[in-house]
C-alpha positions in Angstrom: -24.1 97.0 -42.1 -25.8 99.1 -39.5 -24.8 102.5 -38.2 -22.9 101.0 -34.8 -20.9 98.5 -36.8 -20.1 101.2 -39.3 -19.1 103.7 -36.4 -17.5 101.0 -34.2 -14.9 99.9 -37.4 -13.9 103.9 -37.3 -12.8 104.0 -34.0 -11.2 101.5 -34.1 -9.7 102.9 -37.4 -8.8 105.6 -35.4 -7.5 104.4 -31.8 -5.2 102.1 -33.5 -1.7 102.2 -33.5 -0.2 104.2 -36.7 2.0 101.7 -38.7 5.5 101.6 -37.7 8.0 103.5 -39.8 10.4 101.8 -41.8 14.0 101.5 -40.5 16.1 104.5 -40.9 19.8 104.7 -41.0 22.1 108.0 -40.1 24.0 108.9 -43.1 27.3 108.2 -41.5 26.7 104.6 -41.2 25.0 104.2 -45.4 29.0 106.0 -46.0 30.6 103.4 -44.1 28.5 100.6 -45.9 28.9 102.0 -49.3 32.7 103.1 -48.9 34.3 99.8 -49.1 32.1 99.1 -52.5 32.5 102.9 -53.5 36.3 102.0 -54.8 35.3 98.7 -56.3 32.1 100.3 -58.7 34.6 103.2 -59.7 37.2 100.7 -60.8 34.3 98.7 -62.3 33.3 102.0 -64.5 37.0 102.7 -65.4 37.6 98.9 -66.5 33.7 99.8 -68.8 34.9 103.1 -69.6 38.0 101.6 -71.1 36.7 98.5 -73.1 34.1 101.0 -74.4 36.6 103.4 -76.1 38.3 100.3 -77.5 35.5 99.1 -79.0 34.5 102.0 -80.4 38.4 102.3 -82.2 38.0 98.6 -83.4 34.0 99.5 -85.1 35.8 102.5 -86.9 38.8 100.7 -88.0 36.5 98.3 -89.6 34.5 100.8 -91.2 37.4 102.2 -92.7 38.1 98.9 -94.0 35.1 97.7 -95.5 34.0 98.4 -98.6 30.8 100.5 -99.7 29.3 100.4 -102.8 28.7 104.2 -104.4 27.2 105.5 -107.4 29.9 107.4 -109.9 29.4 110.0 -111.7 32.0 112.1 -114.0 32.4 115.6 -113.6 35.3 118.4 -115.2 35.9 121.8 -113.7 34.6 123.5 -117.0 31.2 123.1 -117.6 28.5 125.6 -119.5 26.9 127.1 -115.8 27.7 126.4 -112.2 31.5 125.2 -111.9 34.0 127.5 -111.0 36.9 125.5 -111.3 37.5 125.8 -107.6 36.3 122.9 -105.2 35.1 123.3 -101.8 38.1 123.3 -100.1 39.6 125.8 -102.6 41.8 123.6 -104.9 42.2 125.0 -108.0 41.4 121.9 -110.4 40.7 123.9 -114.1 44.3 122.4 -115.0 44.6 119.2 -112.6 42.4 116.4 -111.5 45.2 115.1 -108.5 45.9 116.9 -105.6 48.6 115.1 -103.4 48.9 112.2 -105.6 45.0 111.4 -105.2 42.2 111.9 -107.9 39.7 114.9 -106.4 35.9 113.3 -105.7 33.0 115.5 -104.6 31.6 113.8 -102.0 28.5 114.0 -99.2 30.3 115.1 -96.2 28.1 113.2 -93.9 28.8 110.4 -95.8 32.4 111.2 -96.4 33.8 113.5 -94.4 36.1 116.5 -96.6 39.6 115.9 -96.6 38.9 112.0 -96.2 41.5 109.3 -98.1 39.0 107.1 -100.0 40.1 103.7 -102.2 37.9 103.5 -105.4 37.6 100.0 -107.0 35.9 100.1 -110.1 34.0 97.6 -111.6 36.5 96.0 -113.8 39.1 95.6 -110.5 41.1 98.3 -110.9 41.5 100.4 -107.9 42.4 104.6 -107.1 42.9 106.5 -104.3 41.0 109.6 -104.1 40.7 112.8 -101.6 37.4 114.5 -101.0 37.4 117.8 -101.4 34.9 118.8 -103.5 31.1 118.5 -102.8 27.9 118.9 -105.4 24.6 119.6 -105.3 23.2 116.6 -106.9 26.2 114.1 -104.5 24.0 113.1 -101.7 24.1 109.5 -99.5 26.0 107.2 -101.6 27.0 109.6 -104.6 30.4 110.4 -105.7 31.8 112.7 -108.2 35.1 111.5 -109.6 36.7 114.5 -111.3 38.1 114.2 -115.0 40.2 116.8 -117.0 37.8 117.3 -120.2 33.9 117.0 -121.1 35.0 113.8 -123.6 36.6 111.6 -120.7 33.8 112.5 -118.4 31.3 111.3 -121.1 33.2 108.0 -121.7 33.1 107.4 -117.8 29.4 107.9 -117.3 27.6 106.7 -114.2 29.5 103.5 -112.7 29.2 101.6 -109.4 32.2 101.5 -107.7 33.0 99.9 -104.1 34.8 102.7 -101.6 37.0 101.8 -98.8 38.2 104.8 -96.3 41.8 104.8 -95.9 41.9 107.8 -94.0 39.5 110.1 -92.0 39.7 113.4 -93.0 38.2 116.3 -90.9 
């Protein structure tokens, strides 16, 4: 390419026409487009908004009743170092392993929240409610501790699987 076509292509670059701009439109007149759609799209986020929540309530009723399976472990409010006799929530249990009817487990909180209504079934079928108010520093994930009233009983029990079932958020 020689200097006069390579001069010839920039004025020609340069004395032509700028591009025209791309359609604009005054605010007013994108309102009065969108308006009549405005109402629809909110009622269309309510209507999402709503079948949301209620599928969120139906997940957690069905995580309350579907069973987990745990790992068990036996444990007495009198023991050589550690224990107090007092669980988390401040329950005395040195002379009672029920609080409300329900057998006290030491649970993971993030797991099982405190003050949460469990159902224990046990390996052999027999089932339990429980209350979790207690936590321990071994009970982490899918760990429970199931609270018994002497060192002999907890001994007996030893480390079972059992199957939990909320019944109750606690919280």
């Amino acid at each position: 390419m020689g200097i006069l076509t390579t001069t010839a292509i920039i004025t020609q670059l340069l004395t032509a026409a700028p591009a025209p701009s791309p359609p604009t439109i005054a605010a007013s007149q994108l309102a009065r487009q969108v308006a009549p759609n405005a109402q629809a799209w909110r009622k269309q986020a309510e209507q999402a908004t709503a079948e949301l929540a209620k599928a969120q309530a139906e997940v957690k009723r069905l995580q309350r009743t579907q069973w987990r399976d745990f790992k068990a472990t036996a444990y007495t409010a009198d023991c050589a170092e550690g224990c107090t006799g007092i669980t988390k929530t401040g329950f005395d249990v040195r002379k009672r392993t029920h609080i409300e009817g329900k057998r006290v487990i030491a649970t993971d909180p993030s797991v099982i929240p405190m003050w949460t209504t469990v159902e224990l079934r046990f390996v052999d079928g027999t089932t339990e409610q429980a209350i979790a108010i207690d936590t321990g520093g071994a009970i982490k994930g899918g760990r429970i501790d199931y609270l018994v009233g002497d060192n002999a009983t907890a001994l007996k029990f030893g480390r079972q699987s059992v199957s939990v079932r909320i019944i109750k958020y606690g919280g």
